[in-house]
N, C-alpha and C positions, 0 to 999 in steps of 0.2 A: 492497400486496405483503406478504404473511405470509411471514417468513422464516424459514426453518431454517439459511440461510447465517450468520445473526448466531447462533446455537450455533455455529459449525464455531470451532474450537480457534485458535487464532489460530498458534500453533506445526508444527498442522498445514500450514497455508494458507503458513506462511514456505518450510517443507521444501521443499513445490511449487516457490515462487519461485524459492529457490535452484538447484535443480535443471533448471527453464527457464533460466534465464539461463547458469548452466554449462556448458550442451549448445549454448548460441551463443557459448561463448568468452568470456564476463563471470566479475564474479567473486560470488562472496557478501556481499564488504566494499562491492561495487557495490548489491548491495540492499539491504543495513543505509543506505547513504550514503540511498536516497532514501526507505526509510521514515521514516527520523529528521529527516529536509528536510519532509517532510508531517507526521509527527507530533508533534513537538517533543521527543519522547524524549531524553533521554540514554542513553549506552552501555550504564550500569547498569542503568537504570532501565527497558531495552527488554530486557537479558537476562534480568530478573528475571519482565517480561511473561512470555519462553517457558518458563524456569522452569516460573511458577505455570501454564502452562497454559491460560492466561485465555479467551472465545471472545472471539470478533470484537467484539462488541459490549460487552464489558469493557476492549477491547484501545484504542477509541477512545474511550470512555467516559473513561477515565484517561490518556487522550494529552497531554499537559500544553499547547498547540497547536498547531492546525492553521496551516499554515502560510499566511500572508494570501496568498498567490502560488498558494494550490489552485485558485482561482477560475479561472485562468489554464488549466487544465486540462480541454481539451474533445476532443471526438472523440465516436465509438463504439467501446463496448467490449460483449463478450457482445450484441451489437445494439441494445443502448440508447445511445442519443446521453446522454452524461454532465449536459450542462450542463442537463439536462430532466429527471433524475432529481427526484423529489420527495421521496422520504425522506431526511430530512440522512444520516443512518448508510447507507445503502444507497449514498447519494452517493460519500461518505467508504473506501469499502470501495471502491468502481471505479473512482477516484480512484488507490490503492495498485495496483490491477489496471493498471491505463493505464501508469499510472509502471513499471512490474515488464516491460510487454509494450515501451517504448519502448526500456527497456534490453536486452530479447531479441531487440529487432529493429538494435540496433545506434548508434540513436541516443546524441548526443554526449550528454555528465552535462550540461552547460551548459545546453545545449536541455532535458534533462527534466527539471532543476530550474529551468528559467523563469526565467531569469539575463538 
């Protein structure tokens, strides 16, 4: 899989989020909760990410990390069954997709941070 998705902005790709989940009645601080739960970020140190602009692939690159509990996270997403993805980064990125779509779909925080 040659990806242009790992250039896409990472600031970019949040706006989306936020913007999905807003429009089912979530909140923003709802998707910060579960990028920072998969990434390891801190508050600062995730603002700083959209700041600089970073793509996708700087964004995980510098995730200080991944949460041992992502494993835990399967399904399909975009039509790929997750736990069968093979590129770690592409994993990693549909992984936040899952997480972002569970919250659009109304799912408990509990549940989609694997509690």
């Amino acid at each position: 899989m040659n990806n242009k998705v790992f250039q896409y902005s990472f600031a970019s790709i949040y706006r989306l989020y936020k913007e999905k989940v807003e429009k089912k009645g979530r909140t923003a601080e709802e998707v910060d909760t579960v990028i920072l739960w998969l990434t390891g970020y801190n508050e600062k140190q995730f603002r700083d990410q959209i700041e600089k602009k970073v793509d996708l692939e700087t964004f995980f690159a510098e995730a200080p990390n991944l949460n041992p509990n992502a494993s835990k996270i399967t399904g399909v997403i975009c039509g790929y069954r997750i736990e069968e993805i093979e590129d770690p980064l592409m994993q990693k990125i549909r992984y936040m997709d899952k997480l972002v779509d569970e919250l659009a779909k109304g799912r408990k925080m509990e549940k989609i941070l694997r509690e």
